[in-house]
Biopython code that builds the backbone (N, CA, C, O; Angstrom):
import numpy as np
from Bio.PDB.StructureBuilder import StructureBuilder

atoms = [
    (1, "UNK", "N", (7.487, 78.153, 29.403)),
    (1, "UNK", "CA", (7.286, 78.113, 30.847)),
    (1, "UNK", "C", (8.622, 77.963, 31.569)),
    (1, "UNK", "O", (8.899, 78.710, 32.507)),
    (2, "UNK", "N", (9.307, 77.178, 31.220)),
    (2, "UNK", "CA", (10.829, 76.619, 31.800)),
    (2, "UNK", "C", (11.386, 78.283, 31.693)),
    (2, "UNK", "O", (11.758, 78.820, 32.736)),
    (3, "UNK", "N", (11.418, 78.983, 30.518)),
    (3, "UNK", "CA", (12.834, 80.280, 29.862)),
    (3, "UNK", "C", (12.413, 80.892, 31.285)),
    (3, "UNK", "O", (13.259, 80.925, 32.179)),
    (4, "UNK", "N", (10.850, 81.476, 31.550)),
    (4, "UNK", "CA", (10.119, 82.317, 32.787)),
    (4, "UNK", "C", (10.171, 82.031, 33.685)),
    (4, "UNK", "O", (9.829, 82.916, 34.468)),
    (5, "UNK", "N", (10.652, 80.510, 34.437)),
    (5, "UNK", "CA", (10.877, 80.152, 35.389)),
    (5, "UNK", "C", (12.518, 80.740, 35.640)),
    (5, "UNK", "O", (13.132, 81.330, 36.529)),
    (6, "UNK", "N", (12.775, 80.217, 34.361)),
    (6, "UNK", "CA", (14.525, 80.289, 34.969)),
    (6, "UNK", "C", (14.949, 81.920, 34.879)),
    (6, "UNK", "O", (15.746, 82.267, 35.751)),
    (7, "UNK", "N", (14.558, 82.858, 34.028)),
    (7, "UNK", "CA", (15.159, 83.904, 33.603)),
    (7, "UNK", "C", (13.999, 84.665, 35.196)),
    (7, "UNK", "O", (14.550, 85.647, 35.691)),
    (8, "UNK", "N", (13.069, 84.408, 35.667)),
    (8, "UNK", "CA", (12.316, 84.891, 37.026)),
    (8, "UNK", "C", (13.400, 84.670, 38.392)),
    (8, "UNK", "O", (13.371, 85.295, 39.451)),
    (9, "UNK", "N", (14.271, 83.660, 38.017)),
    (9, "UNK", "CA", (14.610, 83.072, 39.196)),
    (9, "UNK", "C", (15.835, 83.507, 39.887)),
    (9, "UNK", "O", (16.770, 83.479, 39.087)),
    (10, "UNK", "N", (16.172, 83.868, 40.968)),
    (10, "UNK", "CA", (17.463, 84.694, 41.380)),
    (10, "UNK", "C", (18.385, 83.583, 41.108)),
    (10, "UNK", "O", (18.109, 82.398, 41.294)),
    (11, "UNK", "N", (19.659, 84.105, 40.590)),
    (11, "UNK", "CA", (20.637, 83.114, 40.336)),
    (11, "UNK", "C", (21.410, 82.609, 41.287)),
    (11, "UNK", "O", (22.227, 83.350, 41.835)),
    (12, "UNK", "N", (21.315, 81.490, 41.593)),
    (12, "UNK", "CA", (22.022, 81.159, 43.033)),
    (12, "UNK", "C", (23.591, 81.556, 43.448)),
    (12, "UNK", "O", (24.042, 81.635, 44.591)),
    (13, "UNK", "N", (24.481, 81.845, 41.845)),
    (13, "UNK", "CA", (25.754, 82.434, 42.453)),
    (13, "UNK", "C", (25.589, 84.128, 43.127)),
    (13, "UNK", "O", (26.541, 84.660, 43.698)),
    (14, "UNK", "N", (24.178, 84.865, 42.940)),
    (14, "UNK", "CA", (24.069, 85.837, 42.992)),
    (14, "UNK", "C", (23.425, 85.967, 44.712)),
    (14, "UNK", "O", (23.662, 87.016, 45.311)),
    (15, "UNK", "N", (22.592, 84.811, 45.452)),
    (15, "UNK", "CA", (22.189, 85.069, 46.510)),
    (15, "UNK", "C", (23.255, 85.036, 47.572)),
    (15, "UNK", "O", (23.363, 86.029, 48.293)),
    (16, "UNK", "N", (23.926, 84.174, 47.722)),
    (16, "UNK", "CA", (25.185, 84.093, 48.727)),
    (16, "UNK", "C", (24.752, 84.622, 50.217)),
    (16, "UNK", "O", (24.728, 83.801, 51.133)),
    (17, "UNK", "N", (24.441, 85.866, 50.440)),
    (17, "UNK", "CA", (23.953, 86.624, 51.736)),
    (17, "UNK", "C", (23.024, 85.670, 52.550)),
    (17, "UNK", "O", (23.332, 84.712, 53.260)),
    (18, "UNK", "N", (21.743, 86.221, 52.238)),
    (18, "UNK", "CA", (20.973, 85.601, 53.705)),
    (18, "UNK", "C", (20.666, 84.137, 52.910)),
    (18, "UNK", "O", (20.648, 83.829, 51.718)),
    (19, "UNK", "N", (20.388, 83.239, 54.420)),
    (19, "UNK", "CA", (19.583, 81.553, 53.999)),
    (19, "UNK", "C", (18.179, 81.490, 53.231)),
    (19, "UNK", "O", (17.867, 80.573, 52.471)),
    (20, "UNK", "N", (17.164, 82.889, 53.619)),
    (20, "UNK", "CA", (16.323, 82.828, 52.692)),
    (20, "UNK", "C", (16.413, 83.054, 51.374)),
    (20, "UNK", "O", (15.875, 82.369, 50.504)),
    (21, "UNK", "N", (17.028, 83.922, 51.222)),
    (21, "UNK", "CA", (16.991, 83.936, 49.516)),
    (21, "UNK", "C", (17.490, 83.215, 48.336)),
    (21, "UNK", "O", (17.212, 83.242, 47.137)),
    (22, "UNK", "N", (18.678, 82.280, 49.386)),
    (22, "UNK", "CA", (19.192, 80.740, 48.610)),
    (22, "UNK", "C", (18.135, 79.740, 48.875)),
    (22, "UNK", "O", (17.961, 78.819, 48.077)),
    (23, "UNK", "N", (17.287, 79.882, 50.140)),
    (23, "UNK", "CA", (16.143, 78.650, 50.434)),
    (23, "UNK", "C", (15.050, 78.532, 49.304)),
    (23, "UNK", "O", (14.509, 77.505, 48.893)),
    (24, "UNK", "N", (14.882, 79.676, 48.953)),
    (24, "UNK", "CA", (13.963, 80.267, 47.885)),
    (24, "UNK", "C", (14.167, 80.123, 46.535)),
    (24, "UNK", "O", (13.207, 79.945, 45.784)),
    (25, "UNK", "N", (15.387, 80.184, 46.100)),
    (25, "UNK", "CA", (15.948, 79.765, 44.731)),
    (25, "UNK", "C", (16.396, 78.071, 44.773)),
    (25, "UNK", "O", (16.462, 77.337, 43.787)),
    (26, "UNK", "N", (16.657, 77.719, 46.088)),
    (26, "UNK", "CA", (16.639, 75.976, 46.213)),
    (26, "UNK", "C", (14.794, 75.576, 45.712)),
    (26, "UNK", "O", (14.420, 74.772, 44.858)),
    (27, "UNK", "N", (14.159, 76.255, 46.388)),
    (27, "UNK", "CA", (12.752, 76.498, 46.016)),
    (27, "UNK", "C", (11.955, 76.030, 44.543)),
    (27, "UNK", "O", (11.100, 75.267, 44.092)),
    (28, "UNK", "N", (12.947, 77.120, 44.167)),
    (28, "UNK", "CA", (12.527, 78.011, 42.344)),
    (28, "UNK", "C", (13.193, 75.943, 41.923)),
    (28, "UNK", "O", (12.592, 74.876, 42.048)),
    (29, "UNK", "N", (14.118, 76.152, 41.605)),
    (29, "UNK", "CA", (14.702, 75.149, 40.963)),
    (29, "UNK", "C", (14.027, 73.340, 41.220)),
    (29, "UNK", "O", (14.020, 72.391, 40.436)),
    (30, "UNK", "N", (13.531, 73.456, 42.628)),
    (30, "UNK", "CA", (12.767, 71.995, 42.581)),
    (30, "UNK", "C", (12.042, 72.359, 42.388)),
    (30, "UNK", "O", (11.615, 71.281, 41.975)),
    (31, "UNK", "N", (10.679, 73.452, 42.120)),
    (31, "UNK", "CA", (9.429, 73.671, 41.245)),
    (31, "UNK", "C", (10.192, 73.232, 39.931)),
    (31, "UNK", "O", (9.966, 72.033, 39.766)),
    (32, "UNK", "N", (11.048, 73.756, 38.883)),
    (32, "UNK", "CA", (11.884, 73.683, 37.744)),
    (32, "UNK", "C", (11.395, 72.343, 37.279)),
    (32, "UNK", "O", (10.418, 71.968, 36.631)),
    (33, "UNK", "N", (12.720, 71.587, 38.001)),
    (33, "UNK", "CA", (13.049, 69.763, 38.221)),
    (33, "UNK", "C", (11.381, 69.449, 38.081)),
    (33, "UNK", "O", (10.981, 69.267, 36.931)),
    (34, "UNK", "N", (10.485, 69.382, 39.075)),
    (34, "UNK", "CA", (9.429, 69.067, 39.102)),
    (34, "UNK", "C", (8.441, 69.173, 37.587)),
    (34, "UNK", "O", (7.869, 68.297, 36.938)),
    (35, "UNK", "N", (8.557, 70.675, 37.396)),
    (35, "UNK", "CA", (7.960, 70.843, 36.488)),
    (35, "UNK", "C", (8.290, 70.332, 34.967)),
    (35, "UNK", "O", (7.414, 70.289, 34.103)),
    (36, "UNK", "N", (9.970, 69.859, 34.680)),
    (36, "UNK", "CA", (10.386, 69.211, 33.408)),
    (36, "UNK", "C", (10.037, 67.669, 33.390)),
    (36, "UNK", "O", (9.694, 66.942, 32.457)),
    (37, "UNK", "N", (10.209, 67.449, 34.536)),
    (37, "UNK", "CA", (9.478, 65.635, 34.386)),
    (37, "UNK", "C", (8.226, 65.777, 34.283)),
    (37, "UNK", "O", (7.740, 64.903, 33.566)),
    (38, "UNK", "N", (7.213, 66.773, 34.843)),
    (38, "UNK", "CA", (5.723, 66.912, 34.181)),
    (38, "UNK", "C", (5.727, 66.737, 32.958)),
    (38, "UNK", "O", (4.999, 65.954, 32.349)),
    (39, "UNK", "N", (6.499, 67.411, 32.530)),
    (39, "UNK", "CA", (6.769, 67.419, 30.674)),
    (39, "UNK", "C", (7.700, 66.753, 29.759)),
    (39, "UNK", "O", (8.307, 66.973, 28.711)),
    (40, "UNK", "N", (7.527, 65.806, 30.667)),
    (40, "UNK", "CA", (8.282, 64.495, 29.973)),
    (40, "UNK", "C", (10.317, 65.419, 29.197)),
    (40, "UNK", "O", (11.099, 64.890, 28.407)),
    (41, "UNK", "N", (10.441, 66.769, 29.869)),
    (41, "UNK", "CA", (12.038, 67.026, 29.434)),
    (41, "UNK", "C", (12.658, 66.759, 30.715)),
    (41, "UNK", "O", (12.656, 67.401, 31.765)),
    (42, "UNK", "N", (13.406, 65.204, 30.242)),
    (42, "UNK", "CA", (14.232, 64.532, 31.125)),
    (42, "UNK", "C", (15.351, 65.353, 30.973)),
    (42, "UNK", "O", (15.445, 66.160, 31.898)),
    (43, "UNK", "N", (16.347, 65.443, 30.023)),
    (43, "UNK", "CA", (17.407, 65.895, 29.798)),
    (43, "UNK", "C", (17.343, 67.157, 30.847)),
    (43, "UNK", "O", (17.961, 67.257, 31.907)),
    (44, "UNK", "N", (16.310, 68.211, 30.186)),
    (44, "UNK", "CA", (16.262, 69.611, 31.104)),
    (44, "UNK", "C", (16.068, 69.093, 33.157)),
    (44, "UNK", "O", (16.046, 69.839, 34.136)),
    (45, "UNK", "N", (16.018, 68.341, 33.116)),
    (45, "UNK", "CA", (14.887, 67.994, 34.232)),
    (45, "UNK", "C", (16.740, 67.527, 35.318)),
    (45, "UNK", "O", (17.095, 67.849, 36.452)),
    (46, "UNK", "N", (17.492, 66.613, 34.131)),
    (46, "UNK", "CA", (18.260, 65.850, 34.977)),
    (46, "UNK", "C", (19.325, 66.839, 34.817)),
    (46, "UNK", "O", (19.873, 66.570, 35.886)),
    (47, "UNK", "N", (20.028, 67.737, 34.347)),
    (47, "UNK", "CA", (20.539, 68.669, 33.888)),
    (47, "UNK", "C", (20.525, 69.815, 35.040)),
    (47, "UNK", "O", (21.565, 70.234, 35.549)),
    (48, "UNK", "N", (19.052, 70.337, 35.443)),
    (48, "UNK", "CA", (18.502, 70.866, 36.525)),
    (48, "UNK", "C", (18.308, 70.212, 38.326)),
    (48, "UNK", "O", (18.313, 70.755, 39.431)),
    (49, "UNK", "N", (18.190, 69.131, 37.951)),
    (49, "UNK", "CA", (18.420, 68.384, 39.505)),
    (49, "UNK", "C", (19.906, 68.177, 39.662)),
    (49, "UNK", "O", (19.920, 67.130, 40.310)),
    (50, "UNK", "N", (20.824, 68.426, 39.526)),
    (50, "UNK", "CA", (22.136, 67.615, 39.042)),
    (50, "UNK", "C", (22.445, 69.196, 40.124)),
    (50, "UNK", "O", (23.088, 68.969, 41.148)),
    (51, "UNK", "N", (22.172, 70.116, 39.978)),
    (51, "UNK", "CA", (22.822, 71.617, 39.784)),
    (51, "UNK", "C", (21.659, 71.775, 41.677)),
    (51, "UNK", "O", (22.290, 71.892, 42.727)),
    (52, "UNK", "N", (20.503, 71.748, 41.689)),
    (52, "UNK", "CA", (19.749, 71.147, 42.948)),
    (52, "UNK", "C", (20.262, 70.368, 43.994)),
    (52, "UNK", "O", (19.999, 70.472, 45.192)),
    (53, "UNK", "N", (21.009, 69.587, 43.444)),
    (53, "UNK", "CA", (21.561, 68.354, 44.718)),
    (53, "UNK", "C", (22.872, 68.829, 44.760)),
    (53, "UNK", "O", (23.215, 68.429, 45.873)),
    (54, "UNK", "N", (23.591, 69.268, 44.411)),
    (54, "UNK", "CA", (25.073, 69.996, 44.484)),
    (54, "UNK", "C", (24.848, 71.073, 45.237)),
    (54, "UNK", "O", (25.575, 71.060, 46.230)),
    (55, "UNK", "N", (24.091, 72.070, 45.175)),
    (55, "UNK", "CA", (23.628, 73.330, 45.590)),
    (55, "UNK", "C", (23.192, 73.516, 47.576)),
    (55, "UNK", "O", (23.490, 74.305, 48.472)),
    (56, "UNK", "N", (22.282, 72.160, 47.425)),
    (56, "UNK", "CA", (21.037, 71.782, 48.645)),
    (56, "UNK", "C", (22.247, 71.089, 49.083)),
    (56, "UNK", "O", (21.900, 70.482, 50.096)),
    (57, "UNK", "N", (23.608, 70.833, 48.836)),
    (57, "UNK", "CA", (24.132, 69.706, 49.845)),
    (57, "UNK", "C", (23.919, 68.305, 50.100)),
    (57, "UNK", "O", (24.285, 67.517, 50.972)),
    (58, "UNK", "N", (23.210, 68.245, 49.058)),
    (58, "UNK", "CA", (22.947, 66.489, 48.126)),
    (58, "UNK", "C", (21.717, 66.104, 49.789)),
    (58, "UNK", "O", (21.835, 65.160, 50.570)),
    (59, "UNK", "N", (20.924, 66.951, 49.810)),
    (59, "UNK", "CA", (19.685, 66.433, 50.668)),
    (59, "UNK", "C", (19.206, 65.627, 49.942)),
    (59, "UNK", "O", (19.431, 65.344, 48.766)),
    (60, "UNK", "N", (18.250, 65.094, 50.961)),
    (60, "UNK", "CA", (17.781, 63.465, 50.443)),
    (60, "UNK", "C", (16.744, 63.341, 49.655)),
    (60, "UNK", "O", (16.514, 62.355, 48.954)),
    (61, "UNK", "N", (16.066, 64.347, 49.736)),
    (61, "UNK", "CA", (14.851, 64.876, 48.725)),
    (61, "UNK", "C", (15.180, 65.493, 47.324)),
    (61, "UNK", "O", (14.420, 65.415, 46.360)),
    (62, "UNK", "N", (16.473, 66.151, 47.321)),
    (62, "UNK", "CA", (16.813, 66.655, 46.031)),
    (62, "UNK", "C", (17.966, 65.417, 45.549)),
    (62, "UNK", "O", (18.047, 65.233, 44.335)),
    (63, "UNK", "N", (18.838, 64.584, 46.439)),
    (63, "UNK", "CA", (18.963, 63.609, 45.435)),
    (63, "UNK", "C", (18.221, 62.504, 44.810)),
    (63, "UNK", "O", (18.613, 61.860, 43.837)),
    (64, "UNK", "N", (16.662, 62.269, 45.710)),
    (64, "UNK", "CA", (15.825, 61.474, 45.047)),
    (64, "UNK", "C", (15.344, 62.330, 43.762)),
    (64, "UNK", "O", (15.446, 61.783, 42.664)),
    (65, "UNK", "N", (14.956, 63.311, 43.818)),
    (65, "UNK", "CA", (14.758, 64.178, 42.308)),
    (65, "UNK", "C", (15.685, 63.707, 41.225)),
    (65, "UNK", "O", (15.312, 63.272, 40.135)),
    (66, "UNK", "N", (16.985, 63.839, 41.643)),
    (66, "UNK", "CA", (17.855, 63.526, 40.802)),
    (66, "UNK", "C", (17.629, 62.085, 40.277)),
    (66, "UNK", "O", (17.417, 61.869, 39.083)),
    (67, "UNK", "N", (17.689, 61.018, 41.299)),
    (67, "UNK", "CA", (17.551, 59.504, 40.618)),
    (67, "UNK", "C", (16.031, 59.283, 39.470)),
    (67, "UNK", "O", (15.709, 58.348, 38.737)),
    (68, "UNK", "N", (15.386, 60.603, 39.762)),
    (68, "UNK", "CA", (14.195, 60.163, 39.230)),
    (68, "UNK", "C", (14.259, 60.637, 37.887)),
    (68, "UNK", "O", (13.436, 60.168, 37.100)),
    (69, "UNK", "N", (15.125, 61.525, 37.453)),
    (69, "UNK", "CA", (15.509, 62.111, 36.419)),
    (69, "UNK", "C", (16.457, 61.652, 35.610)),
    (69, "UNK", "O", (16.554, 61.893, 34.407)),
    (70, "UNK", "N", (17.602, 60.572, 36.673)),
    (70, "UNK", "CA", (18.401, 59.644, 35.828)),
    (70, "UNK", "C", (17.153, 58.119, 35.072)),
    (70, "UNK", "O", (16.879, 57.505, 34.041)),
    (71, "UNK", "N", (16.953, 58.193, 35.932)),
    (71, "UNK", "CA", (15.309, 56.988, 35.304)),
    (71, "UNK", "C", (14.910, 57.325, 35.017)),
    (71, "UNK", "O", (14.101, 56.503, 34.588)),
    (72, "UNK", "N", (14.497, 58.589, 34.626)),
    (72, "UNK", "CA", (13.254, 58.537, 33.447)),
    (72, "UNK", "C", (13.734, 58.771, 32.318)),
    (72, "UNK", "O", (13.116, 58.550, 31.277)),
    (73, "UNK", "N", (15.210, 59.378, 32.389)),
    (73, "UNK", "CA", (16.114, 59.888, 30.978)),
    (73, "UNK", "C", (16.853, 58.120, 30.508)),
    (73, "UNK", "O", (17.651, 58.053, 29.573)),
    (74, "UNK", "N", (16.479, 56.954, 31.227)),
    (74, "UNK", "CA", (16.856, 56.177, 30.285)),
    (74, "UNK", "C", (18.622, 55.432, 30.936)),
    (74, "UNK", "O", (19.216, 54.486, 30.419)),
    (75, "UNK", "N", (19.160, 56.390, 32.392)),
    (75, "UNK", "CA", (20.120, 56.705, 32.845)),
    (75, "UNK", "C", (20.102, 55.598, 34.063)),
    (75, "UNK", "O", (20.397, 55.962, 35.201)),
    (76, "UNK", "N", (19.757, 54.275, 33.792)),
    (76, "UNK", "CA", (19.235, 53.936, 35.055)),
    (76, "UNK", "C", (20.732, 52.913, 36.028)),
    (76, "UNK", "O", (20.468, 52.233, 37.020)),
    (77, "UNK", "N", (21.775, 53.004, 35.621)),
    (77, "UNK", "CA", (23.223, 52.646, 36.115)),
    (77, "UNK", "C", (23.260, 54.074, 37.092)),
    (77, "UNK", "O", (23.282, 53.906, 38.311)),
    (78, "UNK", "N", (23.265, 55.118, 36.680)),
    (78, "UNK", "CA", (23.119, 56.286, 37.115)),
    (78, "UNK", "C", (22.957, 56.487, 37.898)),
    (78, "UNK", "O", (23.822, 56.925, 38.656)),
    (79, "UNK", "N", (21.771, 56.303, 38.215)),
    (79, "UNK", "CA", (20.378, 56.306, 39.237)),
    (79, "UNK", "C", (20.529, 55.141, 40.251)),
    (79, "UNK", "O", (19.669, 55.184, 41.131)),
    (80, "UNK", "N", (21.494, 54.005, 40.359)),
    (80, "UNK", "CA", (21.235, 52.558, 40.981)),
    (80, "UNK", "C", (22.690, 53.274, 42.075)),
    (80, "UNK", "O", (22.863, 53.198, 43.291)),
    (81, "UNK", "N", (23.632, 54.025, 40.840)),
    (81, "UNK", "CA", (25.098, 54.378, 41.687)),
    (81, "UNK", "C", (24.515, 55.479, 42.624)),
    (81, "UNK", "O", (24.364, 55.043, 43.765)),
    (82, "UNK", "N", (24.175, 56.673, 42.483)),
    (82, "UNK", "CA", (23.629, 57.544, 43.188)),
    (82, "UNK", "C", (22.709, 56.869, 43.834)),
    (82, "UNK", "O", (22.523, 57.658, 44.761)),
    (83, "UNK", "N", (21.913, 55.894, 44.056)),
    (83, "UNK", "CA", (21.410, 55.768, 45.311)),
    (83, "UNK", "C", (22.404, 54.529, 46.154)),
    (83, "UNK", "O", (22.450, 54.730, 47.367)),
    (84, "UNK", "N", (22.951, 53.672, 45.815)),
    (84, "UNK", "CA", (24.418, 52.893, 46.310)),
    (84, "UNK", "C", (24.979, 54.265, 47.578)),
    (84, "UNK", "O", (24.926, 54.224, 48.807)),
    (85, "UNK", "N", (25.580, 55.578, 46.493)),
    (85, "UNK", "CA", (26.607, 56.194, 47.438)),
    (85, "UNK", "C", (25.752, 56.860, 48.252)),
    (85, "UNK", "O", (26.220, 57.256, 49.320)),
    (86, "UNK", "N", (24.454, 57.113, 47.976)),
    (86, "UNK", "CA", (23.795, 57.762, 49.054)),
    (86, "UNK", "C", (23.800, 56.731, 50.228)),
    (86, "UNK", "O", (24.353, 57.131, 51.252)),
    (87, "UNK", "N", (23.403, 55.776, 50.244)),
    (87, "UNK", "CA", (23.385, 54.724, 51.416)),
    (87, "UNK", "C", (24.642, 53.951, 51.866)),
    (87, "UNK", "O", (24.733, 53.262, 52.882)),
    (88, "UNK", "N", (25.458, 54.146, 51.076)),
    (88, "UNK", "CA", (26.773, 54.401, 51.710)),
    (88, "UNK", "C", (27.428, 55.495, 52.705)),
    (88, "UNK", "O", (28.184, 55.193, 53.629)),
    (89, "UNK", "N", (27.053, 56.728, 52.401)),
    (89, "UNK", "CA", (27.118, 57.592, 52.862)),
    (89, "UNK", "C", (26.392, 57.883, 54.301)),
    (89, "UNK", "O", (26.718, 58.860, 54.975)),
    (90, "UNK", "N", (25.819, 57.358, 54.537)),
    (90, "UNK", "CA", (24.492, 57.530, 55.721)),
    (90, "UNK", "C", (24.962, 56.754, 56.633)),
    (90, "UNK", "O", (24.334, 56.576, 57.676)),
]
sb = StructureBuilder()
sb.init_structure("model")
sb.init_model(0)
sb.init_chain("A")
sb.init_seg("    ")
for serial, (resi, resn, name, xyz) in enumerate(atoms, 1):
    if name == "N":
        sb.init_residue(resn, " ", resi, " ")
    sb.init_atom(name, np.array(xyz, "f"), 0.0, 1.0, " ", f" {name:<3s}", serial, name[0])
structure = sb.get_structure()
């Protein structure tokens, strides 16, 4: 399910042009994230949000993805710093 998601999905160095078609692959990739913590693959999951919150401009919804993926992978210093600099940041 993950190979068909990702090998379906426009590659984000490839959209560049219009806001929809990067909004859409910001899209593809939090279905992704979403869908590897369904399935308990943290690694894939935090690996994939990591690349989401860099991408999205570290929005607040894709770096909570991310903390949720440093906690569930076991990463939880991780997850305490990334939400620290987020509320630092604000």
């Amino acid at each position: 399910m993950v190979a068909s998601m990702v090998s379906g999905m426009d590659t984000v160095e490839n959209v560049g042009g219009s806001g929809n078609a990067q909004g859409a692959a910001l899209d593809a990739l939090r279905e992704l994230v979403a869908d590897c913590l369904d399935k308990h693959m943290y690694k894939s999951a935090t690996f994939f949000a990591d690349k989401l919150a860099l991408l999205s401009g570290n929005q607040e919804a894709d770096v909570y993805l991310l903390c949720q993926a440093y906690f569930y992978s076991g990463q939880h210093r991780r997850a305490l710093r990334l939400i620290e600099n987020a509320k630092g940041g604000a």
